[in-house]
C-alpha positions in Angstrom: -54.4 21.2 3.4 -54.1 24.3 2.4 -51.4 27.6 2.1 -53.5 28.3 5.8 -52.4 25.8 7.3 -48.6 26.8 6.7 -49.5 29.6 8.9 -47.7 32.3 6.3 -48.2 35.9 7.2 -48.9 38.4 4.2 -50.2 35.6 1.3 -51.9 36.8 -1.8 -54.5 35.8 -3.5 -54.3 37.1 -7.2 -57.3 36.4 -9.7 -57.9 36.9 -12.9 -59.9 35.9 -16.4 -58.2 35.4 -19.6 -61.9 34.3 -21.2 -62.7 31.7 -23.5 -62.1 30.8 -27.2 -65.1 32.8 -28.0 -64.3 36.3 -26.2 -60.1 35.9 -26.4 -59.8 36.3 -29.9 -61.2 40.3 -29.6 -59.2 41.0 -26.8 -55.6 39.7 -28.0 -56.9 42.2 -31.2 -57.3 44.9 -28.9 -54.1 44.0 -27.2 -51.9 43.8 -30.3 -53.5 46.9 -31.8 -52.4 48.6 -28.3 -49.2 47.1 -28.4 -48.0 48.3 -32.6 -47.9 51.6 -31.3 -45.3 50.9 -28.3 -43.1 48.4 -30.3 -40.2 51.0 -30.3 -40.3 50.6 -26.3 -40.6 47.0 -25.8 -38.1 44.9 -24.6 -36.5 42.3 -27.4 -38.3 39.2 -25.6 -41.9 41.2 -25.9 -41.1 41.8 -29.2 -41.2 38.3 -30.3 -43.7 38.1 -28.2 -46.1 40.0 -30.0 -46.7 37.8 -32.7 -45.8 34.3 -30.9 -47.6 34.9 -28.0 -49.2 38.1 -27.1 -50.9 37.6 -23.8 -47.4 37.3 -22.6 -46.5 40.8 -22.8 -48.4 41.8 -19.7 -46.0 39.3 -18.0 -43.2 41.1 -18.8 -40.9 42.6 -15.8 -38.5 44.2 -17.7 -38.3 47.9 -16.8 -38.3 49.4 -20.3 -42.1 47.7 -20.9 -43.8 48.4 -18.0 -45.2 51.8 -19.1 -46.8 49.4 -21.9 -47.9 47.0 -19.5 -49.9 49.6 -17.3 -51.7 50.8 -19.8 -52.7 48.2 -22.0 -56.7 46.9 -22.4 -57.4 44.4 -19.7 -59.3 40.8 -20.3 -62.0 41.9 -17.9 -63.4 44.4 -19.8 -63.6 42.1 -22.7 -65.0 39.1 -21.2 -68.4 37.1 -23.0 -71.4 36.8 -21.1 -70.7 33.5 -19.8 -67.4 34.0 -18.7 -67.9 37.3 -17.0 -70.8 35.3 -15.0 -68.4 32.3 -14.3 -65.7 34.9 -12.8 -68.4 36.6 -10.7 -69.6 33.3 -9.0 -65.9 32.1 -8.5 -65.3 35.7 -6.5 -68.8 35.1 -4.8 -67.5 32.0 -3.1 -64.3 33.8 -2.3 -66.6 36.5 -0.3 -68.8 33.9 1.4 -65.6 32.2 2.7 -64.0 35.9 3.9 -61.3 35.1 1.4 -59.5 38.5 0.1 -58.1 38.5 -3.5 -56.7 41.1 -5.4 -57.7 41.5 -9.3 -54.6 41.3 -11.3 -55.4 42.3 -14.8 -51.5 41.3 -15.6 -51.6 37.8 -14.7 -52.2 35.9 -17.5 -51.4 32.5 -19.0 -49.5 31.8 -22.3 -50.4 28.8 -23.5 -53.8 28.0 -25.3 -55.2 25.3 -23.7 -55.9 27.9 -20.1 -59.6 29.4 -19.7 -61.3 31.4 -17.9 -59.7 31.5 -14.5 -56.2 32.5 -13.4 -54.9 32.8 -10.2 -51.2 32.9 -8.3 -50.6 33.0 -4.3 -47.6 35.8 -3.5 -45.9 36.1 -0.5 -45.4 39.4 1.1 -41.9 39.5 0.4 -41.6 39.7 -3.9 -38.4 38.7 -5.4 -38.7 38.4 -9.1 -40.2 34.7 -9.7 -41.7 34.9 -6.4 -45.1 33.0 -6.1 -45.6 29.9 -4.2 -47.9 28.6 -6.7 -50.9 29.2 -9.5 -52.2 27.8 -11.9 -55.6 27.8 -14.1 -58.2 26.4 -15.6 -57.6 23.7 -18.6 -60.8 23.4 -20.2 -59.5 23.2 -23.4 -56.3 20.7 -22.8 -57.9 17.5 -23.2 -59.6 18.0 -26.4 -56.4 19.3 -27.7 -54.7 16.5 -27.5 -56.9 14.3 -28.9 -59.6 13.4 -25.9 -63.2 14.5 -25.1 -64.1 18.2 -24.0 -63.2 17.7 -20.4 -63.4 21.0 -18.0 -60.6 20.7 -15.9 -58.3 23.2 -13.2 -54.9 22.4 -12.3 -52.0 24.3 -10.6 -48.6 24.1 -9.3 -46.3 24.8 -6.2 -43.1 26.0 -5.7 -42.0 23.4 -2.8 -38.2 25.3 -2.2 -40.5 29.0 -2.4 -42.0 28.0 0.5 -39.4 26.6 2.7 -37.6 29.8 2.1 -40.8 31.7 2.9 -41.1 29.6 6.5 -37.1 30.1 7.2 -37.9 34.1 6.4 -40.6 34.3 8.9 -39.4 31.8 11.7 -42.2 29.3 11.2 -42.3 25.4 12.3 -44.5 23.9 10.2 -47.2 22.0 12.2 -47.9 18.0 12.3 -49.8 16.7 9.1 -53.7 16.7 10.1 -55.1 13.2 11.7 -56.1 10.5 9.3 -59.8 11.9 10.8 -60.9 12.0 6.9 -64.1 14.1 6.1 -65.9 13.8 2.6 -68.6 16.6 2.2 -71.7 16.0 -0.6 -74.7 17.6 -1.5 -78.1 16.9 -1.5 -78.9 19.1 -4.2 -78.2 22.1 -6.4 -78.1 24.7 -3.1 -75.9 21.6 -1.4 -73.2 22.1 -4.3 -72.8 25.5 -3.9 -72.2 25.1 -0.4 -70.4 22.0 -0.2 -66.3 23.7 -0.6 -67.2 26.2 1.9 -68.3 23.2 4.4 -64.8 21.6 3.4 -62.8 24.3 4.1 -64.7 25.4 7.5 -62.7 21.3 8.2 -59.4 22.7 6.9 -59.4 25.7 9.0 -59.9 23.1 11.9 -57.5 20.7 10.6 -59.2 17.9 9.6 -58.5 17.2 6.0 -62.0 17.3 4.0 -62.9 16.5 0.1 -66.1 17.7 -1.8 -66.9 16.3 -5.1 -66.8 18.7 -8.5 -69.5 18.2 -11.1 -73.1 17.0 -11.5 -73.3 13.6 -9.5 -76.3 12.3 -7.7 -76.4 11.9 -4.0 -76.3 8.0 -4.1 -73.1 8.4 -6.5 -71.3 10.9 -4.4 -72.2 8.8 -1.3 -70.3 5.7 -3.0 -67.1 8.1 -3.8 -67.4 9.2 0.0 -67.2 5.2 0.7 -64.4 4.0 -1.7 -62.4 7.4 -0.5 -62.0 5.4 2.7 -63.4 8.7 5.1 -64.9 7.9 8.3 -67.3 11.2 8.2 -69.5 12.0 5.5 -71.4 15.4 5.6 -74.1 16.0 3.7 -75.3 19.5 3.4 -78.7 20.3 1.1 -81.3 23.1 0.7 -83.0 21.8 3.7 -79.8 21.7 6.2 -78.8 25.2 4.9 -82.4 26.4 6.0 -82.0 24.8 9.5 -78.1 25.9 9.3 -77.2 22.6 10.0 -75.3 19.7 8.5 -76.2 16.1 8.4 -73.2 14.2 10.4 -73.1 10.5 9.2 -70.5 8.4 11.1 -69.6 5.6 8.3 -68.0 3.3 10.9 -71.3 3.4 12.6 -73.2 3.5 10.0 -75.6 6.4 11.9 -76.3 9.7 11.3 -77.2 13.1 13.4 -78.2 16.5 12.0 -76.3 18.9 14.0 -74.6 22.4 13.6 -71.5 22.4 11.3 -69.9 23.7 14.7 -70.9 21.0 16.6 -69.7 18.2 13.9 -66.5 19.6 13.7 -65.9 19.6 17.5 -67.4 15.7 16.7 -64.8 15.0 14.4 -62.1 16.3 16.6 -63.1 14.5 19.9 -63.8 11.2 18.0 -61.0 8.4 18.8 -59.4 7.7 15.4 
């Protein structure tokens, strides 16, 4: 489940694009051209920085470098074609699912192998090394150590952040969801682009949900949806989304019922585990 489910008042969302391989190397020139005329001001760690690892310097927090930081170039305006278009479909599926985000043009990644997207979740209360977790895409990790080109996203929590997050604002965190397991695929290319919103309508309900990632066909993704071990599979296509339905398809009975995504999750919910 998600940072939802820990019911956690005042979360975060922060976004941003550090670009590609193609578009990055301009913008760290723009950024280091910006940055030789504030070396006087930076901060000893941003001045090794500035050479080792220059997207780092708009990470800084020290005091003496943050009239460096605000002004600097941002990676948005620097972006290619393609990854400008990538970012603007990643916040389009953030706006269909009424998901705010803030646009952090200072959160960035240092190591080479990140892409693209950035993100980190802060609490409401900030404290230095405060977020619960981010991460990034990784398109570039596998081939650098030796594998295929393999697009990839990965992040990390901070497990004791949260706690201390809960403890601050008096929560009990609720039951893990019911084994009720709910695997979401898509007829076609409309199906795709709807299938995480359809998985995280199930999350908001509590009832953990999966979607697959990547170009599979429908008789693939049906055999992930069996060997995942769910009970539910909902398939969702061009054809549903014109009816605004879902396809229901109870495995252990092996039927299926078109239906309102409303009406399958109140389904799900009722059904005896």
């Amino acid at each position: 489940m998600g940072y939802g489910a820990l019911r956690l008042k005042g979360l975060t969302l922060q976004l941003n694009s550090i670009g590609c391989l193609e578009c990055r190397p301009r913008y760290l020139e723009n950024l280091k051209s910006y940055y030789s005329s504030h070396a006087d001001s930076l901060c000893p760690d941003c001045r090794a920085r500035f050479s080792r690892s220059p997207l780092r310097l708009l990470d800084c927090k020290n005091t003496s470098c943050q009239g460096a930081v605000a002004g600097a170039p941002r990676t948005l305006d620097c972006l290619c074609q393609p990854c400008h278009s990538h970012f603007e479909e990643l916040r389009s599926y953030l706006d269909r699912r009424a998901m705010g985000y803030e646009l952090n043009p200072h959160l960035v990644r240092g190591l080479d192998y990140y892409t693209r997207t950035v993100f980190e979740i802060q609490p409401a209360e900030v404290r230095g090394q405060s977020a619960l977790g981010g991460g990034g895409r990784y398109d570039n990790l596998i081939e650098q150590v030796g594998g295929r080109p393999t697009p990839a996203v990965g992040f990390a929590t901070g497990l004791e952040r949260i706690v201390a997050n809960l403890k601050d604002q008096g929560i009990t965190p609720q039951a893990a969801p019911a084994s009720q397991q709910v695997f979401v695929v898509s007829a076609d290319e409309a199906g795709e682009k709807e299938a995480p919103i359809i998985a995280a309508a199930f999350h908001e309900a509590n009832i953990s949900a999966s979607s697959t990632s990547g170009d599979y066909s429908l008789k693939s993704q049906m055999r992930q949806a069996d060997s995942s071990g769910s009970r539910w599979v909902v398939i969702i296509g061009s054809t549903e989304l014109s009816r605004d339905s879902v396809v229901l398809r109870d495995m252990a009975a092996a039927s299926q019922q078109e239906m309102p995504l409303s009406e399958a999750i109140a389904r799900i919910k009722g059904a005896t585990p």
